[in-house]
C-alpha positions in Angstrom: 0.0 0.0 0.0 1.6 3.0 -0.9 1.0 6.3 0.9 0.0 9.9 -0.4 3.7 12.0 -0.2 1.3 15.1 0.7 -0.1 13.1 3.4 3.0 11.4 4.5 4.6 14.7 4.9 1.9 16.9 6.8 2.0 14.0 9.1 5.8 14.3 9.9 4.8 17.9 10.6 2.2 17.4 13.0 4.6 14.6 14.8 7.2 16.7 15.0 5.2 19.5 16.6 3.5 16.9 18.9 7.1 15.8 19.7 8.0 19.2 20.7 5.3 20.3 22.8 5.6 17.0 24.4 9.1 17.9 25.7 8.1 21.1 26.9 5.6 20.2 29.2 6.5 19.9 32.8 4.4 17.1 35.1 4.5 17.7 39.1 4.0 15.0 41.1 2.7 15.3 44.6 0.8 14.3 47.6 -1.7 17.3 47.5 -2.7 19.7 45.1 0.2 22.4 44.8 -1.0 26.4 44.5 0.1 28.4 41.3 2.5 30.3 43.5 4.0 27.1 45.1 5.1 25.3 41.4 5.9 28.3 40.3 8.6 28.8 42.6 9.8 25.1 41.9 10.2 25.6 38.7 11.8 28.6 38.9 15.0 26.7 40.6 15.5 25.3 37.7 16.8 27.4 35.2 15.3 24.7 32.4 12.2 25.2 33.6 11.3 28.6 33.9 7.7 29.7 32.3 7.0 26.1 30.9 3.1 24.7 31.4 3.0 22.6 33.6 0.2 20.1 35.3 -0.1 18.7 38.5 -0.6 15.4 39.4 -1.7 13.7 42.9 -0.1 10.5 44.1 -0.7 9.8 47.4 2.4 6.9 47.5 5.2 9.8 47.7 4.5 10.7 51.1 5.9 14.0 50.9 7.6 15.9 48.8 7.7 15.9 44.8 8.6 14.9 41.4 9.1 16.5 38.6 9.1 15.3 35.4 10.0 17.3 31.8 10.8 15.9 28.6 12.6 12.3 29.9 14.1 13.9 32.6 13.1 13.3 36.0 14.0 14.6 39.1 13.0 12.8 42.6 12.6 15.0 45.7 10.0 12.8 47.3 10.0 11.4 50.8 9.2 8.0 49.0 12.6 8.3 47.0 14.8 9.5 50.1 13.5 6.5 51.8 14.1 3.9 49.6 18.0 5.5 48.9 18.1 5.2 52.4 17.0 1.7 52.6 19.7 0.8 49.9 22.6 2.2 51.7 21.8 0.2 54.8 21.5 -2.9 53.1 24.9 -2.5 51.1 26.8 -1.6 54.4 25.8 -4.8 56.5 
């Protein structure tokens, strides 16, 4: 089956655009729902992620804390993940 070029191409273009916006959007992971002001100022530590949109998303397993994830970067500052690092350093030193 071959495919129209025209329709081949305008495809690649809306991919690629759907790519892009993709990368730009910032997902913040926490226990409660976060105010404007409060992810605003997380993301403003971040020189990378100054001014992006941004959503945020409630999961009760972190226990505290947050996560932040942009493009496929992630960066952990939950309770959850400071436990489990914790957890692995004990068991490697006995």
């Amino acid at each position: 089956m071959k495919i129209n070029p025209q329709l081949k191409e305008e495809l690649k273009k809306r991919m690629q655009v759907f790519v892009r916006t993709e990368k730009e959007k910032v997902t913040v992971y926490s226990v409660y729902p976060l105010a404007a002001g409060e992810v605003s100022s997380l993301l403003a530590a971040n020189d990378e992620l100054k001014g992006r949109e941004y959503s945020n998303v409630i999961d009760t397993s972190l226990i505290g804390g947050v996560i932040i994830r942009f493009g496929s970067k992630i960066i952990d500052l939950s309770l959850k993940h400071l436990l489990q690092t914790f957890q692995k350093t004990i068991h490697e030193t006995h």
